[in-house]
Structures are given as C-alpha cells and as structure tokens.
C-alpha positions in Angstrom: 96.0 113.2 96.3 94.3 110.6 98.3 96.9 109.8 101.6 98.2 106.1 101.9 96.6 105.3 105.5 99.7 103.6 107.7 96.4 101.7 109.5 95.1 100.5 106.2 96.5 100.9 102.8 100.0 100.6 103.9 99.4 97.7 106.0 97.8 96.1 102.5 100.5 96.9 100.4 103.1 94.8 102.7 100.3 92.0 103.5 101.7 88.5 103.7 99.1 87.2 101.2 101.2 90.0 99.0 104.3 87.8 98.4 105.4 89.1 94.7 108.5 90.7 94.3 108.1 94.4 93.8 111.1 96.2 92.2 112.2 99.6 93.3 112.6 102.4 91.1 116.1 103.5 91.2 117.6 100.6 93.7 118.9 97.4 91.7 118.0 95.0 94.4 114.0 94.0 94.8 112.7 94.4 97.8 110.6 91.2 99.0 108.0 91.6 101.6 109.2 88.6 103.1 111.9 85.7 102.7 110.8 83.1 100.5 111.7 80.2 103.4 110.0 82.2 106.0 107.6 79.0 106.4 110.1 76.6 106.5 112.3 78.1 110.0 110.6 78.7 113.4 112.2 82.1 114.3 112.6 83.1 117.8 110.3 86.0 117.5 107.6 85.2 119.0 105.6 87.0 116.1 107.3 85.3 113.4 107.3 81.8 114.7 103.4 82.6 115.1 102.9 83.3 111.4 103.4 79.8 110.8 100.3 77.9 113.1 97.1 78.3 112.8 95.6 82.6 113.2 93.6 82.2 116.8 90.1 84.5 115.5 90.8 87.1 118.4 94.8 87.3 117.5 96.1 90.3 116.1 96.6 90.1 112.3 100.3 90.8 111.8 102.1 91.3 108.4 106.1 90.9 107.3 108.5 93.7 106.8 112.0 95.1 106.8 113.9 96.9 108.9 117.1 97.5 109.0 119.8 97.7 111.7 123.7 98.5 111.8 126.3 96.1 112.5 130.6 96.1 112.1 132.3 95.4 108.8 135.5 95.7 107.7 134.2 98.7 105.8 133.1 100.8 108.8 129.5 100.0 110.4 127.1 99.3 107.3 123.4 98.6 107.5 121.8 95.1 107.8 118.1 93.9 107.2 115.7 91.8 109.1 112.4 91.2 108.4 109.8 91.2 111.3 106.4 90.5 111.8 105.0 94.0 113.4 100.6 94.8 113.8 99.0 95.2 110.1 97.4 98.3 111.5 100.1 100.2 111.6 102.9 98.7 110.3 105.4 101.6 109.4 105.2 103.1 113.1 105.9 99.9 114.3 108.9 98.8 112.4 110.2 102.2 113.1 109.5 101.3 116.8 111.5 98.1 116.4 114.2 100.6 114.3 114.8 103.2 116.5 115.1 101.2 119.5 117.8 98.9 118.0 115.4 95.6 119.2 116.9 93.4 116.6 116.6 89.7 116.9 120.5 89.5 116.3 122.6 90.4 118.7 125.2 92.0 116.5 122.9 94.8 115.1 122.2 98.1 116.7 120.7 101.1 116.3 122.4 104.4 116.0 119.3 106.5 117.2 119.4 108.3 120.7 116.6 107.1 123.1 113.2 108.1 121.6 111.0 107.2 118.8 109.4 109.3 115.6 106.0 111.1 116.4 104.4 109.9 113.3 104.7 108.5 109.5 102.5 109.1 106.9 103.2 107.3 103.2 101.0 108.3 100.0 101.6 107.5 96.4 104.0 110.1 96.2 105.8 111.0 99.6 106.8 109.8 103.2 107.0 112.1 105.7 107.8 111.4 109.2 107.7 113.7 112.3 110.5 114.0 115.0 109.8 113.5 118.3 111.2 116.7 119.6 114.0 119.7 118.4 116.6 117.8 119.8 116.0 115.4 116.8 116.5 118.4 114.6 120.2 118.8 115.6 123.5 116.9 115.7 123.4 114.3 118.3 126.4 114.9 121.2 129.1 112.5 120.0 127.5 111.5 116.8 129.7 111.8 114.2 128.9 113.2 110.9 129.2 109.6 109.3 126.8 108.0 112.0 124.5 110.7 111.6 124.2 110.0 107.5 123.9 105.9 108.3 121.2 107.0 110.8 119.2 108.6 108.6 119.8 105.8 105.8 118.3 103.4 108.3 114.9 105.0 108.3 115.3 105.3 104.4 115.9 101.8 103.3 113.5 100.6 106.2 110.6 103.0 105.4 110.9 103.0 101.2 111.3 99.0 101.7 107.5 98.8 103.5 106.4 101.2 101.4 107.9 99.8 98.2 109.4 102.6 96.4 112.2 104.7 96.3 110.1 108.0 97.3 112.1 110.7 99.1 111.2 111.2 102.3 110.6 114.4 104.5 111.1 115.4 108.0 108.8 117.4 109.6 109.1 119.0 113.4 105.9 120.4 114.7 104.1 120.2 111.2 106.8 122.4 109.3 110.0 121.0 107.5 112.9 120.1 109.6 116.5 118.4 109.3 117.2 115.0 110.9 120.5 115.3 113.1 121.1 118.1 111.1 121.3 116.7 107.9 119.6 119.3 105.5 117.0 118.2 102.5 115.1 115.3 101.7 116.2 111.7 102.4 116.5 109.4 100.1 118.8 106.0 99.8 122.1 106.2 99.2 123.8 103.1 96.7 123.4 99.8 98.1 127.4 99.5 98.3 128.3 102.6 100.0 125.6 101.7 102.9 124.5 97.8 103.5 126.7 95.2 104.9 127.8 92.8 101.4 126.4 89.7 102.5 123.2 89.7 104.6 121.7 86.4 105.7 117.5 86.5 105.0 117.2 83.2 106.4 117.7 81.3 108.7 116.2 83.9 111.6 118.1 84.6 114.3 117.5 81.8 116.9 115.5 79.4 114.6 114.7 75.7 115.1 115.7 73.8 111.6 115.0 69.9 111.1 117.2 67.8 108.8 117.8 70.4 106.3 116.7 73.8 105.4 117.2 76.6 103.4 120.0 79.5 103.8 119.3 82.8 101.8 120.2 86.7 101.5 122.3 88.9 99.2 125.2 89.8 98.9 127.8 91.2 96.8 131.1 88.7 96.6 134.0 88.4 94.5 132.5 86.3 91.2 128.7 85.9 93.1 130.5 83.0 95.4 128.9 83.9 99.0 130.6 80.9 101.1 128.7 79.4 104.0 130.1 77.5 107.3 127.4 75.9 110.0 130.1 75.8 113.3 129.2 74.0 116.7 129.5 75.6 120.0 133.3 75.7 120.3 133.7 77.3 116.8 134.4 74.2 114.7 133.0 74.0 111.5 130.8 71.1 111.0 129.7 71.9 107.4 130.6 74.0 104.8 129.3 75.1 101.4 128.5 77.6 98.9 125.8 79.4 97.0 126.1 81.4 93.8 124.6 84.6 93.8 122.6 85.9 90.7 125.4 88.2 90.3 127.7 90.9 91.9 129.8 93.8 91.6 127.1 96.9 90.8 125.0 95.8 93.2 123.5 93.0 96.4 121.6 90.0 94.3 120.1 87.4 96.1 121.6 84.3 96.9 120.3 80.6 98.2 121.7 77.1 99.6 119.8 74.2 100.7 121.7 73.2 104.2 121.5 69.4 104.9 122.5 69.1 109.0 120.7 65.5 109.3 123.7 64.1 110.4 125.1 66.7 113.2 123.2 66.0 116.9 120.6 67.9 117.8 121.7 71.2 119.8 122.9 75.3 118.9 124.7 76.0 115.8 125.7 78.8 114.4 125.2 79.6 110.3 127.7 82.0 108.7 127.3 83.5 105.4 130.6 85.9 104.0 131.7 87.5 101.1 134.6 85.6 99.2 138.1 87.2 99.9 140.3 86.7 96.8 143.2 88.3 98.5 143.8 85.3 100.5 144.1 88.1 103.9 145.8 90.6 102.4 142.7 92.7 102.2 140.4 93.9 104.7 139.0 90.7 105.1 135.6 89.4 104.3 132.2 90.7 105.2 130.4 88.3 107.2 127.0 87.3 108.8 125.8 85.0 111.2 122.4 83.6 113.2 122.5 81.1 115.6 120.3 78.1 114.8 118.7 75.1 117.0 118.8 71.5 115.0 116.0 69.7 116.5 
C-alpha cells in the first residue's frame, strides 16, 4: 500500500484549488476544505488574509484546513472548528501544531492538551497513525478528567479525518509500537456530531475580519426547526442588527447554514457577529448554544 506523504499527497488532497465538497463516510455533515466566503472577509490571520493578494514567487504555498478547538456550552465543553491556512508541505503536522497548542484565532476556544505536540502523522488510503511525543502521553493526564480526556482525543479525530477527508480510524503509536492516548484504549475514531461539536458553529466571518457594506455569515448548526438566529452588537452589547438563516436541516445531525449581512449603514468600527441555536423554551431550558467573532466594518 503506497503511504499518503503529509509533504505531498496530503497537502494535494486539501489544496485550495481543491474546493469540492467531499462527503465523509459515516459522518452526515461534509467536510469543506474551506468556507465558501473565505474570499470575501480579510481574517486576522496573517495567513489567511494573505490567501487573498497576489502569491509573492518566493512565499510559502499554504493551503486551507480544519481544526478544531473546545469552547463552553450549555452542554458541557463541546468542540468547535476553524479553518486555517497552515504550510502545503506538511499540513497535518501543522494543524496539529495549531491543535495541540490551543492557538486559535478566537479567544473563546482552547485546547485541552498538556504542553507538547505529536512526534509525527502519517495518513494513507487506509489509516492515520500519529506518534506521541513521550509515555506521559500514554497515561491519564493529572487532573484530566475522564470526559476531557475522550473530547481530547476527539479533537485530533475530527481535525485529522477532516484534512484527510475520511472517516478512517486512527492509531496511536509510542516509540513505533501501538499505544493509548491519555489512557484511552483502541483506535480513535469520531464520535456523533451531537454528542461532541458545539450546535452552531460560525464558518465565516473569521475571527477579527475587516467586512465592507455587507458580507456573508455561514456555519452549521443544529437548531430547533433549522432557524440559527443571528445578532451583529456594538461595543457596549447593543444589538445593531438582527436576522436569521435557515439551515438545510436539523435534528440528526449539523447542516450548513448562510445569511448575507448588510452593515452599510452602522459607522465604521468593532462589531461583534453572533450566531445561536433557537431556544423554543423561551429560558426554561439550558439556554442556547452560541457563537461569536468580532468583526471590523471598514
């Protein structure tokens, strides 16, 4: 079996030029190599906001991929996704990099991995393996609990299985022979989307992006009758403008959502665009899931 290079192949099968929608075996929602506004925000990484000028011939060529981080809902810390621009020579070890070391562009995601980083990934047609760093990967981290541990190790699963764009199980490996993750025995492999993500997720707009007059908010999400409710709030918390998009559906599964934003009449300055799930039980619930990036109208 010829071995998927992470310098090469890999770095191919998530290329920018790549933009189709690849479904995932066993996962309802597709995976997308990258949002489908990317080109129309300016993100505040540096990388991303470089994606959309003109390649310098001696820049680095860089390609688009998930990675996912944990924030708070109201059902317990759950995992959200970003998508990042990381090196197209090795883009696996890099968004694992960005992963472990909880450098997410929003400030309200984290990382539940102690300090360190994986030794190595490898993906081929067929299997992901990654390496741990050292034994002390191996075991229970020292006040970790149980259910940290399992989102943990879902982290690298949806992160690594959404570069490589299948639902392939994935084994540890310590010193070239098999190995547990924080103690977690067997293969990984994703768990359901609703026991484990966050049920809305903003896409776009990036964390920290510039917009014009009006732009495009998207994600997925999982809301009561696919109504994912949208606020843009000024810098004392007032909302300015409200909306809502429809997602494609909900209830089984996240399905992508969109709403063109029009801000041309709001002065220019920091904003802040939230996206939640729709609470039919008017606050007698939990409340709803939410998520928000801070914008710049220019």
């Amino acid at each position: 079996m010829e071995i998927m290079s992470t310098r090469t192949s890999l770095a191919a099968a998530v290329s920018v030029s790549a933009l189709a929608l690849v479904g995932l075996a066993g996962c309802g929602e597709e995976e997308p190599t990258r949002p489908s506004s990317a080109d129309t925000t300016e993100a505040s990484d540096p990388a991303a906001a470089d994606a959309t000028d003109e390649p310098s011939p001696d820049a680095p060529a860089t390609t688009t991929v998930p990675v996912y981080f944990v924030g708070d809902t109201p059902q317990g810390p759950r995992l959200y996704r970003e998508f990042r621009q990381v090196g197209s020579d090795n883009p696996a070890a890099e968004a694992l990099a960005l992963m472990t070391a909880g450098d997410a562009l929003d400030p309200d995601y984290r990382s539940l991995y102690p300090e360190g980083q994986f030794a190595d990934v490898e993906i081929t047609d067929s299997a992901i393996t990654v390496a741990l760093p050292d034994e002390s990967w191996s075991l229970p981290v020292e006040g970790q609990s149980d259910e940290d541990a399992r989102l943990a190790a879902q982290q690298l699963a949806y992160t690594l299985q959404g570069i490589a764009q299948a639902r392939t199980p994935i084994s540890v490996t310590l010193d070239g022979q098999p190995a547990d993750l924080f103690g977690l025995g067997g293969e990984l492999s994703n768990e359901p989307e609703l026991d484990v993500r966050a049920l809305v997720n903003v896409t776009a707009p990036a964390e920290g992006a510039k917009v014009g007059d009006t732009f495009t908010a998207e994600g997925v999400s999982s809301s009561f009758e696919a109504t994912t409710p949208w606020e843009v709030r000024d810098a004392d918390g007032t909302v300015v403008k409200e909306g809502f998009a429809t997602a494609e559906g909900w209830m089984d599964k996240l399905y992508p959502w969109s709403s063109e934003v029009d801000v041309s009449d709001l002065p220019a300055g920091e904003y802040t665009f939230v996206a939640r799930t729709d609470d039919p039980s008017d606050g007698e619930g939990a409340g709803p899931t939410e998520d928000s990036k801070t914008i710049i109208v220019s």
